[in-house]
C-alpha positions, -999 to 999 in steps of 0.1 A, spaced: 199 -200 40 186 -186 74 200 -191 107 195 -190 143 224 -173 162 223 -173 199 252 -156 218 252 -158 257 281 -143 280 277 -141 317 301 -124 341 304 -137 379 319 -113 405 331 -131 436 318 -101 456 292 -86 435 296 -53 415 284 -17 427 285 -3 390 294 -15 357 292 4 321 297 -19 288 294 -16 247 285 -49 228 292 -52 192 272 -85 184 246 -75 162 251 -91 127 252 -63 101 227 -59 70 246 -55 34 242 -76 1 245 -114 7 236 -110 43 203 -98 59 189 -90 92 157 -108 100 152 -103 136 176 -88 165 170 -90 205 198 -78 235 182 -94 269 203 -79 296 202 -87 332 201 -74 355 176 -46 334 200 -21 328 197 19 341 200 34 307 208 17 276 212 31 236 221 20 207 245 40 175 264 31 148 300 37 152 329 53 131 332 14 114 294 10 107 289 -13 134 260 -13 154 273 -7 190 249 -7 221 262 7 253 248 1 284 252 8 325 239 -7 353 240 15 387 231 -11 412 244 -39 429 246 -77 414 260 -108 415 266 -113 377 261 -101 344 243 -123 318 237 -105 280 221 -130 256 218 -117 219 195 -135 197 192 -130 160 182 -143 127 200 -140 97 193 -146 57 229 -153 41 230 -157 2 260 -157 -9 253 -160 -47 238 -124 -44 271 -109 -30 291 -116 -59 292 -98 -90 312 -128 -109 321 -103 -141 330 -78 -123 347 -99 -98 368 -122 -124 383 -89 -136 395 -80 -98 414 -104 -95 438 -100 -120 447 -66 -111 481 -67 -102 497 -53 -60 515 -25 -82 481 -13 -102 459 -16 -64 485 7 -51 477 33 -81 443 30 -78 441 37 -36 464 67 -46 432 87 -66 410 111 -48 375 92 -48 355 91 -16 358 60 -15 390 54 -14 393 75 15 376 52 36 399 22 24 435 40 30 430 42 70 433 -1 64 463 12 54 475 26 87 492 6 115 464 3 147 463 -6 181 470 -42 183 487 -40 147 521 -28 141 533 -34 103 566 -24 110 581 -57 116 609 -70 98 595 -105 100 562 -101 92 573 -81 59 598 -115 54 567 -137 59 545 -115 34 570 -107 7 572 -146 0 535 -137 -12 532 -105 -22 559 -108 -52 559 -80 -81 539 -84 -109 515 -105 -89 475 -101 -87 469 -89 -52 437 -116 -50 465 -142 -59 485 -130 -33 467 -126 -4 449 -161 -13 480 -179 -11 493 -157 23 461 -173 35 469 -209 25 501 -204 44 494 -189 74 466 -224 76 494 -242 69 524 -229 88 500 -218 122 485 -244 147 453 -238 161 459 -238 199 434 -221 222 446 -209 248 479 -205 239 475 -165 232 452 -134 246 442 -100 235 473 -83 248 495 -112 230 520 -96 210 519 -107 168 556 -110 174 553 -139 200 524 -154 177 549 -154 147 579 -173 165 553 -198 183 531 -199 150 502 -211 172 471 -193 181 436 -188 173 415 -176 147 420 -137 161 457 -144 159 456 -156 120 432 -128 111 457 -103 127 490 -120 113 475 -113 78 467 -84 83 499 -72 94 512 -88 64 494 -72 39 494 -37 54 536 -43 55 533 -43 20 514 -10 11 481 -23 10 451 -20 26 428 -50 50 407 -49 75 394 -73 105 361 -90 102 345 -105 133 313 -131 134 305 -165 135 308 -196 116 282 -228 115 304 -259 130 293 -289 122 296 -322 142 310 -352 143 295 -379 117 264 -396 132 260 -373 162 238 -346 173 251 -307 174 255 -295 209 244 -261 220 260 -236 228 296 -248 219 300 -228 187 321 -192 195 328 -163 181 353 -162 149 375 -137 131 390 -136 92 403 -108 73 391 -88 41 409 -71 13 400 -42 -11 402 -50 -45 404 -20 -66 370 -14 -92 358 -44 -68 355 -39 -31 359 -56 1 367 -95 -6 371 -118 27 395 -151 33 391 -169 65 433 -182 68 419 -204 100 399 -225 77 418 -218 44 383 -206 27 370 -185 11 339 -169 36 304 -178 19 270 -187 35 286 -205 70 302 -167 79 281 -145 98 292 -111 95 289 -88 127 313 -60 127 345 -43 108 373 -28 122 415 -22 119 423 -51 145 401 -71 175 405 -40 196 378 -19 182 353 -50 176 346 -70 211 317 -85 217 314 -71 249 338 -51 265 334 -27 298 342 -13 331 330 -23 369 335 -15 402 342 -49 421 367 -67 445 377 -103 442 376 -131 414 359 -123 385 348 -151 359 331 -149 326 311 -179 309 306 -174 267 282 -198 249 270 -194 211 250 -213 190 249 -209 154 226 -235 134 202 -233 103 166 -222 116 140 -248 121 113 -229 100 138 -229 74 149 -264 72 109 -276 74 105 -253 40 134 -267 22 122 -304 36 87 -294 22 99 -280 -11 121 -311 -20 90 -337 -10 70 -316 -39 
C-alpha cells in the first residue's frame, strides 16, 4: 500500500522572533516493509542555513536556523511511503522467536556480537525513562513471569496497559512524570509507549520507542477530514535470533501496514518532530496538522486492477 503523509506545524510569536535554530525528525525511514518514495521539508520563512544527517539512532534529522525576523514558523513535510508488511516478516524465522523464553533473551543479549551491542543500550534507563520504580516492576512482573516467552509477555503487557489506561489528551505533557501517568492511568499514546517501556526495561530486557503515524479512519458513511490525523508513538522489542518486533499498547495491535515508521529512540526525548530554540518575548502558540491517507494514484491502480 502507498500513502500520502502530510505533516504541517506552525509556530505564532506574539511579538515576532529575532532568531530561532530547530532539528525535525519527520522523515519516514527506509527498511524492509517500509520504503521511501518521495520526501520534501518546505520551511518558511527560507531558512539561513539548513542540513541534513543521520543521527546516533539512524534517524534522519535536519537542522535548520533562521537569522531574521518573523512572525511565525510554518514547516510542512510531505512524503510518500510504500508499506508491505508481508515483506517484513520472516514467518519461520519469526514463529521460532517467539517461543524463546525472558530467561534464554537475557543469555543471548549477554554474548559479544555487534549486534547485540546496539540492543543492550535499550537496556539502560534514559532521559524521560527511569526503570527503577517499584511500581512499574509490580505492574510488569504480573507479565513478565519465569519460564515465559518474552513475545508472550510483552503482548499481554500490551493488552493491559490498552486495558487498564484511558486515552485522555491533554491530560499529560512531555515533562509528565511515568509515576503520575501510572496512579492516574490516563494519557496518550507517548504515555503507553513509555509505561511499557519502562516495564520491560525493569525487568532486564531491552525496548525501544518508535515514533510515526497511523491511518485513522472515519466515522461510517462520512468523508475523512484533513489534517486531523497526528503523530503516534508504540514500542518495539528485540527478540533474540529475530530482531526488532513492534506492539502499539494504545491500539492493542500488532503495527502492520497503517504504522508509518519515522524515527527510533530510548524515550520521546530524543525523537520530536520538531524541537528548537528562539529568541522572542510574549505568547507563543503552535498549530500541528497531519494527514495520513492511501495515495490517489494508488487507489485508481487497485480500482483499475480489480475492474480487469
Amino acid at each position: 500500500m502507498i500513502f500520502d503523509l502530510w505533516h504541517k506545524t506552525k509556530y505564532i510569536y506574539e511579538n515576532g522572533a529575532s532568531f530561532c535554530h530547530n532539528l525535525t525528525t519527520i522523515k519516514p525511514k527506509t527498511f524492509p516493509g517500509q520504503t521511501l518514495l518521495d520526501y520534501t521539508l518546505e520551511i518558511s520563512p527560507t531558512p539561513t542555513d539548513i542540513t541534513e544527517r543521520t543521527d546516533f539512532f539512524g534517524n534522519a534529522v535536519t537542522r535548520f536556523s533562521i537569522q531574521q525576523h518573523h512572525k511565525e514558523l510554518i514547516v510542512i513535510a510531505k512524503s510518500k511511503v510504500e508499506r508491505d508488511y508481508a515483506s517484513q516478516i520472516d514467518h519461520e524465522t519469526f514463529l521460532k522467536a517467539k517461543d524463546i523464553s525472558i530467561e534464554d533473551t537475557k543469555l543471548v543479549l549477554k554474548g559479544t556480537a555487534s549486534e547485540l551491542i546496539d540492543v543492550r543500550q535499550f537496556l539502560m534507563p534514559s532521559p524521560l525513562i527511569s526503570s527503577n520504580s517499584e511500581t512499574i516492576k509490580s505492574y510488569a512482573a504480573m507479565s513478565f513471569k519465569p519460564g515465559r516467552s518474552f513475545y508472550d509477555a510483552t503482548y499481554e503487557l500490551m493488552q493491559r496497559i490498552y486495558t487498564d489506561f484511558d486515552f485522555v489528551p491533554g491530560f499529560t505533557n512531555i515533562a509528565t512524570p511515568l509515576k503520575e501517568v501510572m496512579l492516574a492511568k490516563k494519557g496518550v499514546c507517548q504515555d503507553f509507549a513509555q509505561i511499557a517501556i519502562a516495564c520491560i526495561r525493569s525487568m532486564g530486557l531491552p525496548a525501544k520507542y518508535v515514533s510515526g503515524y497511523i491511518e485513522t479512519l472515519p466515522p461510517e458513511g462520512k468523508e475523512k477530514l484533513i489534517g486531523t490525523d497526528a503523530s503516534h508513538a508504540w514500542f518495539s522489542v528485540y527478540l533474540p535470533n529475530y530482531g526488532w518486533v513492534d506492539f502499539d499498547p494504545t491500539n492493542n495491535q500488532i503495527p502492520k501496514n497503517q504504522h508509518i515508521v519515522v524515527a527510533h529512540g530510548r524515550d520521546y526525548y530524543d525523537v520530536p518532530p520538531l524541537k528548537g530554540v528562539i529568541y522572542s518575548m510574549g505568547k507563543n502558540t503552535m498549530e500541528v496538522s497531519v494527514d495520513l491517507r492511501p495515495s490517489k494514484d494508488y487507489l485508481a491502480q487497485m480500482q483499475s486492477q480489480s475492474q480487469q
